[in-house]
N, C-alpha and C positions, 0 to 999 in steps of 0.2 A: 422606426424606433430609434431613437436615441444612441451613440453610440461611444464608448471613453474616448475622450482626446487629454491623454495625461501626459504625452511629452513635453508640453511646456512647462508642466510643475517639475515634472522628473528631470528635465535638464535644468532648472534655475538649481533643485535639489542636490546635483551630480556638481554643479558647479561651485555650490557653497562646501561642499564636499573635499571636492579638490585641493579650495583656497583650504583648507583649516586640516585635513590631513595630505597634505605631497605625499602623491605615491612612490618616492625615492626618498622620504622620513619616516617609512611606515615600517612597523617588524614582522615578522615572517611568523604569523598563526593564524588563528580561528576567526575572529571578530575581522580580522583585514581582510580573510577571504569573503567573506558573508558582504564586506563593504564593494571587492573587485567582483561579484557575483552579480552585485547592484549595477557596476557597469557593465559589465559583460552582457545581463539580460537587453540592457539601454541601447548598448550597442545592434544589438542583435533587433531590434524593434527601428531603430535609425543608424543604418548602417553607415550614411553620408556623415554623419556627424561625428566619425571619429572617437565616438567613447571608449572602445578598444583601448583608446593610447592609456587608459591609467593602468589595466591589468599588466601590458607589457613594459609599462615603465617601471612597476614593481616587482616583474621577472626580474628584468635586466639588471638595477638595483641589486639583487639578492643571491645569480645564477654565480657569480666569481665564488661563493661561498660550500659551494658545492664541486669546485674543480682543483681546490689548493690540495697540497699536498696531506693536509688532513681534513680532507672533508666534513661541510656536515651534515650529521645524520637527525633523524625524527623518534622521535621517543614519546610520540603519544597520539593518538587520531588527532586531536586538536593542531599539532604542532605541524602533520602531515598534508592538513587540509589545502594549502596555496597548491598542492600539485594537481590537485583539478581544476584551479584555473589556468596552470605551466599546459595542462592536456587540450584544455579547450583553447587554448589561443594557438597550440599547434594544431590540433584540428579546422579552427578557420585558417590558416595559410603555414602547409607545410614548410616555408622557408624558414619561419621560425624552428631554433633550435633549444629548448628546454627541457633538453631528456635527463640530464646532472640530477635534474630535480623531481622530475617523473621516474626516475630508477633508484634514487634516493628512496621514495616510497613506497616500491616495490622491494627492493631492498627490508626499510618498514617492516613490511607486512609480511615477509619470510619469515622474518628473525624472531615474529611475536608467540608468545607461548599462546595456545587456544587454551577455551573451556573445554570439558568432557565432549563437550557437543561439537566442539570445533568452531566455534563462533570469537569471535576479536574483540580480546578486552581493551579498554579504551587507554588504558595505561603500558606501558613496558615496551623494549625489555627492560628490566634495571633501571625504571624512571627514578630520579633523581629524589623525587619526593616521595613515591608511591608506590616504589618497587614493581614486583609482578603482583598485582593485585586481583586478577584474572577477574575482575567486573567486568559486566557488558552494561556501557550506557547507550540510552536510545539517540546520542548525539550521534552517533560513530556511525548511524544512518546515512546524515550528511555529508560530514569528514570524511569518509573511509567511501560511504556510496556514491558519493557524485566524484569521486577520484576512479574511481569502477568505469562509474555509466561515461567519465568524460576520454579514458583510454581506449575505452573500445570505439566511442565516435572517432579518436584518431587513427585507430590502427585496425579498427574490422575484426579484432581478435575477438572469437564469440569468448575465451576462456575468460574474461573480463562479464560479461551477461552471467556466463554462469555461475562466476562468484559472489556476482553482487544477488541473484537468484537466493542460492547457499546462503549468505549472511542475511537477506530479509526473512528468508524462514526459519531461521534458528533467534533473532532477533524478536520473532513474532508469539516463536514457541516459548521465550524467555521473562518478556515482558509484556504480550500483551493480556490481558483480561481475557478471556475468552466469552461472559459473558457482558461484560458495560463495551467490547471495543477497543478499548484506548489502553493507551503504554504505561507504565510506570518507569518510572527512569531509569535503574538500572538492576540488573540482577548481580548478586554475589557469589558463582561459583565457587569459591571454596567454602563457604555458609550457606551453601543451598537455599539462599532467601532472597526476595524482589527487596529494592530498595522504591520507595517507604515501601516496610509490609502491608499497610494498610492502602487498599483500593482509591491512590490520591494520584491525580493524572497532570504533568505539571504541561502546561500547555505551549510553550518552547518548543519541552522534548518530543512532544507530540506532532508538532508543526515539522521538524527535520525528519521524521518519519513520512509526513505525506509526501513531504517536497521529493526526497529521493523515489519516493515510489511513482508520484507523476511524472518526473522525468526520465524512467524506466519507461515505461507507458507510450510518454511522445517518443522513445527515440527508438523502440523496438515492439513494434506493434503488433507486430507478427511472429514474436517469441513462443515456443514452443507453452512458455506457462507464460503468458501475458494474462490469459483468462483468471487462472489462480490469483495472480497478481491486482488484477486488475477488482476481483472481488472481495480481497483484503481491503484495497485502497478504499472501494466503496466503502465498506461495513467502518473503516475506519475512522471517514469524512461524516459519514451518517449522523454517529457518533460522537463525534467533535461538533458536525453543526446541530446539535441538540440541545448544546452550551451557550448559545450564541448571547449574547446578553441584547436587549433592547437600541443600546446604541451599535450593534452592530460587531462591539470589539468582546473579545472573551478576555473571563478571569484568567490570571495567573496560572489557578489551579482551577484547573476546568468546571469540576465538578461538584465542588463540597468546598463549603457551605452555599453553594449556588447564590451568591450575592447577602447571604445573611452575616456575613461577618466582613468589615470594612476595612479589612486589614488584605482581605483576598480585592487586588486592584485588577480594573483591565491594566492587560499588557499589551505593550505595542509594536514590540517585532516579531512575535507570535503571533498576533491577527495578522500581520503582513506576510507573514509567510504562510497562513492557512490558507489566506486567499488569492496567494501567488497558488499553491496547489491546485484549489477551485478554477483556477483561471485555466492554467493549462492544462486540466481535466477537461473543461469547455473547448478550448482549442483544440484538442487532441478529440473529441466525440467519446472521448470515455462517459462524461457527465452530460443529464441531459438538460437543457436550457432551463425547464420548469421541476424543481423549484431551483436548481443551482445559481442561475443566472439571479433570481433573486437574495439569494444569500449571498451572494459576493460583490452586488450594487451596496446593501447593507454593510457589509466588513468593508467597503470602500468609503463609504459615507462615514464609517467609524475611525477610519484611519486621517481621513480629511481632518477631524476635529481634534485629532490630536497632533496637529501638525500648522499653529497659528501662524503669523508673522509679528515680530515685534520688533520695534527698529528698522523698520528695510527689509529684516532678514527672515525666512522660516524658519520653525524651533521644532525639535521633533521633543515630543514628552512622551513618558511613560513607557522605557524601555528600563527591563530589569537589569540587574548587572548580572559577571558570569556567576551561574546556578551550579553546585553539587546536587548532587543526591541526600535527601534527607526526610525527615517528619516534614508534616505537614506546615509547623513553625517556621521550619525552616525556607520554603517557599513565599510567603507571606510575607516573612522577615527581611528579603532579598532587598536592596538598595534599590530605586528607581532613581536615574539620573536623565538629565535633557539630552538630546544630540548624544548619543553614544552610537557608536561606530556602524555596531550589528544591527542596532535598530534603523538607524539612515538604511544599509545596504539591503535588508529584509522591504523597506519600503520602497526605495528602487526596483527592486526585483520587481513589485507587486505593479508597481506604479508602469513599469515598461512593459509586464505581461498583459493588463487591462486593457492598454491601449487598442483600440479599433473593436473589443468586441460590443456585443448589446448590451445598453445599460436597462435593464427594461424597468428600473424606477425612477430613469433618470433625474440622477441625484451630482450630486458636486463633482467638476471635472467629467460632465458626460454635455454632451451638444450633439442637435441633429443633422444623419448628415446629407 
Protein backbone atom coordinates (compact mmCIF):
# COMPACT_ATOMS: atom_id res chain seq x y z
CA UNK A 1 0.00 0.00 0.00
CA UNK A 2 1.09 3.29 -0.79
CA UNK A 3 2.33 5.25 1.92
CA UNK A 4 2.82 9.62 2.70
CA UNK A 5 6.08 10.81 1.83
CA UNK A 6 5.34 14.66 2.80
CA UNK A 7 8.63 15.74 4.15
CA UNK A 8 9.66 17.14 1.05
CA UNK A 9 6.78 19.49 0.57
CA UNK A 10 6.74 20.23 4.35
CA UNK A 11 10.36 21.20 4.52
CA UNK A 12 10.29 23.37 1.06
CA UNK A 13 6.93 24.64 3.04
CA UNK A 14 8.90 25.24 6.68
CA UNK A 15 11.57 26.88 4.58
CA UNK A 16 9.60 29.46 2.71
CA UNK A 17 8.27 29.91 6.13
CA UNK A 18 11.21 30.90 7.79
CA UNK A 19 12.53 33.12 4.88
CA UNK A 20 9.16 35.37 5.24
CA UNK A 21 8.53 35.10 8.91
CA UNK A 22 12.31 35.05 11.22
CA UNK A 23 11.52 33.51 14.16
CA UNK A 24 13.41 36.32 16.09
CA UNK A 25 10.72 39.03 14.20
CA UNK A 26 7.85 37.24 15.18
CA UNK A 27 5.25 38.33 18.36
CA UNK A 28 4.48 36.45 21.21
CA UNK A 29 0.70 34.73 20.44
CA UNK A 30 -1.60 32.47 18.93
CA UNK A 31 -1.23 32.33 15.17
CA UNK A 32 3.01 32.19 15.87
CA UNK A 33 2.42 29.28 17.99
CA UNK A 34 0.09 27.41 15.59
CA UNK A 35 3.15 28.36 13.04
CA UNK A 36 6.22 26.86 15.91
CA UNK A 37 3.61 23.90 16.25
CA UNK A 38 4.22 23.43 12.50
CA UNK A 39 7.84 22.93 13.38
CA UNK A 40 7.76 21.36 16.25
CA UNK A 41 5.49 18.42 14.79
CA UNK A 42 8.45 18.49 11.43
CA UNK A 43 10.87 18.32 13.83
CA UNK A 44 9.49 15.49 15.66
CA UNK A 45 8.87 13.42 12.18
CA UNK A 46 12.83 14.53 11.12
CA UNK A 47 14.69 14.85 13.91
CA UNK A 48 18.13 15.18 11.81
CA UNK A 49 16.98 18.09 10.13
CA UNK A 50 16.98 20.50 12.88
CA UNK A 51 13.45 22.14 12.69
CA UNK A 52 13.50 22.51 16.47
CA UNK A 53 15.86 25.63 15.69
CA UNK A 54 12.76 27.95 14.72
CA UNK A 55 10.60 27.19 18.14
CA UNK A 56 13.78 27.96 20.30
CA UNK A 57 14.88 30.70 18.42
CA UNK A 58 11.56 32.27 19.14
CA UNK A 59 11.82 31.31 22.99
CA UNK A 60 15.06 32.85 23.18
CA UNK A 61 13.86 35.96 21.24
CA UNK A 62 11.07 36.55 23.70
CA UNK A 63 12.50 34.68 27.35
CA UNK A 64 14.46 38.48 28.48
CA UNK A 65 10.81 39.69 28.48
CA UNK A 66 9.60 37.59 31.15
CA UNK A 67 12.79 38.01 33.65
CA UNK A 68 13.01 42.21 33.67
CA UNK A 69 12.12 43.75 36.57
CA UNK A 70 8.70 44.02 35.41
CA UNK A 71 7.82 41.22 33.77
CA UNK A 72 5.58 40.07 31.39
CA UNK A 73 2.47 38.56 31.95
CA UNK A 74 -0.51 36.86 29.74
CA UNK A 75 -3.98 38.16 29.80
CA UNK A 76 -5.72 35.77 27.49
CA UNK A 77 -5.55 32.02 26.38
CA UNK A 78 -4.58 33.34 23.00
CA UNK A 79 -1.66 35.40 24.44
CA UNK A 80 -0.68 32.34 26.62
CA UNK A 81 -0.44 29.93 24.06
CA UNK A 82 3.81 30.00 23.00
CA UNK A 83 4.07 28.35 26.51
CA UNK A 84 3.31 25.10 25.10
CA UNK A 85 5.75 25.34 22.76
CA UNK A 86 8.57 26.95 25.87
CA UNK A 87 7.12 23.20 27.60
CA UNK A 88 7.67 21.15 24.67
CA UNK A 89 11.04 22.22 23.76
CA UNK A 90 11.93 21.55 27.47
CA UNK A 91 10.53 18.40 27.41
CA UNK A 92 12.72 17.33 24.38
CA UNK A 93 16.07 18.40 26.15
CA UNK A 94 15.92 19.44 29.63
CA UNK A 95 19.01 21.72 29.36
CA UNK A 96 16.80 23.99 27.99
CA UNK A 97 15.55 26.71 30.44
CA UNK A 98 12.10 28.36 29.61
CA UNK A 99 10.27 28.20 32.91
CA UNK A 100 9.95 32.57 33.07
CA UNK A 101 7.53 31.58 30.52
CA UNK A 102 5.96 28.40 31.50
CA UNK A 103 5.28 30.03 35.09
CA UNK A 104 4.18 33.05 33.53
CA UNK A 105 1.23 30.88 32.44
CA UNK A 106 0.72 29.13 35.35
CA UNK A 107 0.83 32.22 37.03
CA UNK A 108 -2.16 32.96 33.95
CA UNK A 109 -4.15 30.45 34.81
CA UNK A 110 -4.31 31.10 38.73
CA UNK A 111 -5.13 34.63 38.60
CA UNK A 112 -8.26 33.85 36.13
CA UNK A 113 -11.70 34.25 37.45
CA UNK A 114 -13.68 30.70 36.41
CA UNK A 115 -17.31 30.06 35.15
CA UNK A 116 -19.90 28.67 37.78
CA UNK A 117 -18.49 25.49 36.65
CA UNK A 118 -15.06 26.34 37.00
CA UNK A 119 -13.98 26.23 33.42
CA UNK A 120 -11.39 29.15 31.85
CA UNK A 121 -12.72 32.01 30.06
CA UNK A 122 -10.59 32.79 27.33
CA UNK A 123 -10.29 36.44 28.32
CA UNK A 124 -8.94 38.11 31.74
CA UNK A 125 -8.09 39.09 34.25
CA UNK A 126 -8.79 42.70 33.41
CA UNK A 127 -8.13 42.16 29.59
CA UNK A 128 -7.36 45.18 28.16
CA UNK A 129 -10.23 45.16 25.76
CA UNK A 130 -12.62 42.57 27.10
CA UNK A 131 -12.38 42.81 30.74
CA UNK A 132 -13.54 39.67 32.71
CA UNK A 133 -15.85 38.39 30.21
CA UNK A 134 -16.16 34.99 31.77
CA UNK A 135 -16.86 33.33 28.02
CA UNK A 136 -15.56 29.99 27.34
CA UNK A 137 -14.26 29.76 23.75
CA UNK A 138 -13.66 26.39 22.23
CA UNK A 139 -10.11 27.87 21.18
CA UNK A 140 -8.86 27.79 24.71
CA UNK A 141 -8.88 23.79 23.92
CA UNK A 142 -5.70 24.36 22.09
CA UNK A 143 -4.18 27.44 23.93
CA UNK A 144 -4.76 26.67 27.37
CA UNK A 145 -4.83 22.47 26.42
CA UNK A 146 -1.75 21.73 24.69
CA UNK A 147 -0.02 24.02 27.49
CA UNK A 148 -1.62 21.36 29.91
CA UNK A 149 -0.76 18.14 27.84
CA UNK A 150 2.78 19.91 27.04
CA UNK A 151 3.86 20.46 31.11
CA UNK A 152 3.11 17.27 32.11
CA UNK A 153 5.29 15.61 29.19
CA UNK A 154 8.01 17.79 30.87
CA UNK A 155 7.47 17.19 34.41
CA UNK A 156 5.31 13.85 34.81
CA UNK A 157 3.06 16.08 37.10
CA UNK A 158 -0.34 13.95 36.55
CA UNK A 159 -1.96 17.34 38.20
CA UNK A 160 -1.49 18.74 34.70
CA UNK A 161 -3.75 15.43 33.04
CA UNK A 162 -6.09 16.11 35.38
CA UNK A 163 -6.65 19.59 34.67
CA UNK A 164 -6.80 19.45 31.24
CA UNK A 165 -9.34 16.15 32.03
CA UNK A 166 -11.43 18.99 34.28
CA UNK A 167 -11.45 21.59 31.42
CA UNK A 168 -12.44 19.05 28.35
CA UNK A 169 -15.57 18.14 30.34
CA UNK A 170 -16.77 21.18 31.47
CA UNK A 171 -15.70 22.56 27.81
CA UNK A 172 -17.85 19.73 26.49
CA UNK A 173 -20.76 20.26 29.01
CA UNK A 174 -20.72 24.00 27.68
CA UNK A 175 -20.38 23.80 24.15
CA UNK A 176 -20.97 20.80 22.79
CA UNK A 177 -24.39 19.70 21.18
CA UNK A 178 -25.09 16.82 22.74
CA UNK A 179 -27.11 15.60 19.94
CA UNK A 180 -25.26 16.78 16.15
CA UNK A 181 -21.63 16.33 18.21
CA UNK A 182 -19.78 19.36 17.53
CA UNK A 183 -18.87 22.61 19.46
CA UNK A 184 -20.30 25.95 19.04
CA UNK A 185 -17.73 28.51 19.88
CA UNK A 186 -18.18 29.76 22.78
CA UNK A 187 -20.53 30.05 25.79
CA UNK A 188 -21.46 33.07 27.83
CA UNK A 189 -21.48 32.50 31.45
CA UNK A 190 -22.85 35.44 32.76
CA UNK A 191 -25.83 35.21 29.86
CA UNK A 192 -26.30 31.67 30.34
CA UNK A 193 -26.23 31.30 26.48
CA UNK A 194 -23.84 29.43 23.62
CA UNK A 195 -22.41 31.81 21.26
CA UNK A 196 -24.13 31.69 18.06
CA UNK A 197 -27.47 30.35 19.85
CA UNK A 198 -28.20 28.74 16.99
CA UNK A 199 -26.70 25.05 16.29
CA UNK A 200 -23.69 26.69 13.81
CA UNK A 201 -20.59 24.69 14.25
CA UNK A 202 -17.52 26.86 12.98
CA UNK A 203 -14.96 24.50 11.90
CA UNK A 204 -11.59 25.98 13.32
CA UNK A 205 -13.01 25.95 16.63
CA UNK A 206 -14.03 22.63 16.19
CA UNK A 207 -10.60 21.42 14.75
CA UNK A 208 -8.69 22.85 18.19
CA UNK A 209 -11.01 20.71 20.16
CA UNK A 210 -9.95 17.46 18.30
CA UNK A 211 -6.30 18.32 18.03
CA UNK A 212 -6.12 18.78 21.90
CA UNK A 213 -8.13 15.71 22.55
CA UNK A 214 -5.79 13.60 20.17
CA UNK A 215 -2.93 14.55 21.67
CA UNK A 216 -4.32 13.79 25.22
CA UNK A 217 -4.89 10.33 23.74
CA UNK A 218 -1.15 9.82 22.25
CA UNK A 219 0.56 11.01 25.27
CA UNK A 220 -1.58 9.23 27.94
CA UNK A 221 -3.09 6.23 26.89
CA UNK A 222 -3.56 4.63 29.92
CA UNK A 223 -5.33 7.54 31.69
CA UNK A 224 -7.67 6.62 34.23
CA UNK A 225 -10.48 8.36 31.67
CA UNK A 226 -8.73 7.87 28.35
CA UNK A 227 -11.75 5.68 27.59
CA UNK A 228 -14.24 8.61 28.26
CA UNK A 229 -11.93 10.60 26.48
CA UNK A 230 -11.41 8.76 23.96
CA UNK A 231 -15.29 8.36 23.01
CA UNK A 232 -15.94 11.89 23.07
CA UNK A 233 -13.06 12.33 20.57
CA UNK A 234 -14.67 9.61 18.50
CA UNK A 235 -18.37 10.76 18.48
CA UNK A 236 -16.74 14.07 17.78
CA UNK A 237 -14.60 13.29 14.63
CA UNK A 238 -17.74 11.08 13.45
CA UNK A 239 -19.41 14.09 13.39
CA UNK A 240 -17.13 16.50 11.70
CA UNK A 241 -16.30 13.71 9.17
CA UNK A 242 -19.95 13.69 8.16
CA UNK A 243 -19.24 17.37 6.76
CA UNK A 244 -16.50 16.47 4.59
CA UNK A 245 -17.17 18.13 1.50
CA UNK A 246 -16.34 16.28 -1.94
CA UNK A 247 -12.94 17.78 -2.29
CA UNK A 248 -12.02 16.40 0.77
CA UNK A 249 -11.74 20.07 2.69
CA UNK A 250 -14.63 21.28 4.94
CA UNK A 251 -16.74 24.42 5.05
CA UNK A 252 -15.99 27.14 7.35
CA UNK A 253 -19.12 26.43 8.97
CA UNK A 254 -19.40 22.86 9.12
CA UNK A 255 -22.83 22.32 8.90
CA UNK A 256 -25.41 24.77 7.53
CA UNK A 257 -25.92 25.55 4.61
CA UNK A 258 -23.96 22.33 3.68
CA UNK A 259 -22.55 24.00 0.48
CA UNK A 260 -25.93 25.73 -0.48
CA UNK A 261 -24.76 29.09 0.07
CA UNK A 262 -21.36 30.28 -1.56
CA UNK A 263 -20.44 32.61 0.82
CA UNK A 264 -19.98 29.34 3.43
CA UNK A 265 -16.05 28.65 1.68
CA UNK A 266 -13.74 25.50 2.34
CA UNK A 267 -11.43 26.52 4.92
CA UNK A 268 -7.81 25.63 5.07
CA UNK A 269 -6.35 25.52 8.29
CA UNK A 270 -9.34 23.84 9.79
CA UNK A 271 -9.14 20.88 7.36
CA UNK A 272 -5.45 20.81 8.24
CA UNK A 273 -5.79 20.57 11.54
CA UNK A 274 -8.88 17.84 11.44
CA UNK A 275 -6.71 15.74 9.73
CA UNK A 276 -3.65 16.46 11.73
CA UNK A 277 -6.21 14.90 14.48
CA UNK A 278 -7.26 11.92 12.20
CA UNK A 279 -3.77 11.33 11.68
CA UNK A 280 -2.68 10.97 15.20
CA UNK A 281 -5.91 9.17 16.03
CA UNK A 282 -4.41 6.49 13.36
CA UNK A 283 -0.88 6.63 14.95
CA UNK A 284 -2.04 6.47 18.19
CA UNK A 285 -4.81 3.05 17.30
CA UNK A 286 -7.45 5.11 18.65
CA UNK A 287 -9.00 5.34 14.99
CA UNK A 288 -9.43 2.39 12.96
CA UNK A 289 -7.72 2.41 9.37
CA UNK A 290 -11.17 1.75 7.55
CA UNK A 291 -12.88 4.30 6.94
CA UNK A 292 -10.35 6.75 8.84
CA UNK A 293 -7.46 6.10 6.69
CA UNK A 294 -9.65 7.08 3.89
CA UNK A 295 -11.05 10.19 5.10
CA UNK A 296 -7.65 11.69 5.75
CA UNK A 297 -6.14 10.43 2.14
CA UNK A 298 -9.31 12.73 1.10
CA UNK A 299 -8.55 15.89 3.61
CA UNK A 300 -5.00 15.46 2.13
CA UNK A 301 -5.83 15.55 -1.27
CA UNK A 302 -7.85 18.58 -0.22
CA UNK A 303 -5.29 20.35 1.19
CA UNK A 304 -2.73 19.49 -1.66
CA UNK A 305 -5.05 21.66 -3.91
CA UNK A 306 -4.99 24.45 -2.05
CA UNK A 307 -1.61 24.91 -1.77
CA UNK A 308 -0.45 25.59 -5.79
CA UNK A 309 3.01 26.93 -6.69
CA UNK A 310 3.17 30.20 -8.60
CA UNK A 311 6.40 31.80 -9.21
CA UNK A 312 8.88 29.14 -7.82
CA UNK A 313 7.16 29.49 -4.72
CA UNK A 314 3.97 27.47 -2.79
CA UNK A 315 0.90 29.60 -1.96
CA UNK A 316 -1.21 28.43 0.67
CA UNK A 317 -4.97 29.79 0.00
CA UNK A 318 -7.93 29.71 1.84
CA UNK A 319 -7.23 30.42 5.45
CA UNK A 320 -9.65 32.52 7.34
CA UNK A 321 -8.40 35.40 9.34
CA UNK A 322 -8.71 35.51 13.40
CA UNK A 323 -12.73 34.37 14.05
CA UNK A 324 -14.84 35.83 17.18
CA UNK A 325 -17.83 34.34 18.04
CA UNK A 326 -20.78 35.38 16.31
CA UNK A 327 -24.12 34.55 13.85
CA UNK A 328 -23.69 32.76 11.39
CA UNK A 329 -22.92 36.02 9.10
CA UNK A 330 -20.37 36.45 10.87
CA UNK A 331 -18.47 33.31 9.94
CA UNK A 332 -19.13 33.43 6.38
CA UNK A 333 -18.06 37.02 6.37
CA UNK A 334 -14.64 36.28 7.96
CA UNK A 335 -11.65 37.61 5.46
CA UNK A 336 -9.77 34.72 3.51
CA UNK A 337 -6.28 35.68 2.91
CA UNK A 338 -3.12 33.60 0.97
CA UNK A 339 -0.16 32.51 3.28
CA UNK A 340 -1.25 33.44 6.70
CA UNK A 341 0.68 32.25 9.41
CA UNK A 342 -1.98 29.72 11.26
CA UNK A 343 -2.78 28.28 8.17
CA UNK A 344 0.98 27.41 6.86
CA UNK A 345 1.52 26.05 10.74
CA UNK A 346 -1.94 23.88 10.77
CA UNK A 347 -0.56 22.49 7.28
CA UNK A 348 2.75 21.60 8.64
CA UNK A 349 1.46 19.97 11.58
CA UNK A 350 -0.74 18.00 9.10
CA UNK A 351 1.84 17.56 6.39
CA UNK A 352 4.66 16.14 9.16
CA UNK A 353 2.00 13.94 11.13
CA UNK A 354 0.99 12.07 7.60
CA UNK A 355 4.10 11.26 6.88
CA UNK A 356 5.03 7.34 6.76
CA UNK A 357 1.36 6.29 7.41
CA UNK A 358 -0.98 4.32 4.70
CA UNK A 359 -2.29 6.23 2.00
CA UNK A 360 -4.89 3.75 0.99
CA UNK A 361 -6.09 6.12 -2.09
CA UNK A 362 -3.10 6.89 -2.82
CA UNK A 363 -3.35 10.20 -3.88
CA UNK A 364 -0.88 13.42 -4.08
CA UNK A 365 2.36 13.19 -1.99
CA UNK A 366 1.79 9.36 -1.30
CA UNK A 367 4.49 6.79 -3.27
CA UNK A 368 4.97 3.11 -2.63
CA UNK A 369 7.28 2.04 -0.45
Amino acid sequence: MARYDTLPVAARLADQAQDRWEPDDLGLDWIQTVLAWGFLRLHAADPGAGHDAFGVTWMDDHIGEFTEADPKTFNSSDSMSPASVAASLMADDPSRDYTPITEAAASYLASLPRTADGAFPHWGPEHPLMGDTLQVWVDSQFMIGMTLLQEFRRTQDPAFLTEWVTQYRLFSQLCRDPQDQLYRHAWDDLAGVNIPAEPIYWSRGNSWVLVSAAEFLRLAPSHPDAAEIEALFVSHLEATGATQRDDGLFWTVLNAPMGDDARNYPETSGSALIGYAVAVGLGAGVLPADPWGAILSRIVAGVAGQLPEEDGRLVLQGTSFGTNPGDYDNYVNTPVLPDQIVGVGAVLMLLAEVHGLADPLAGPWSANP
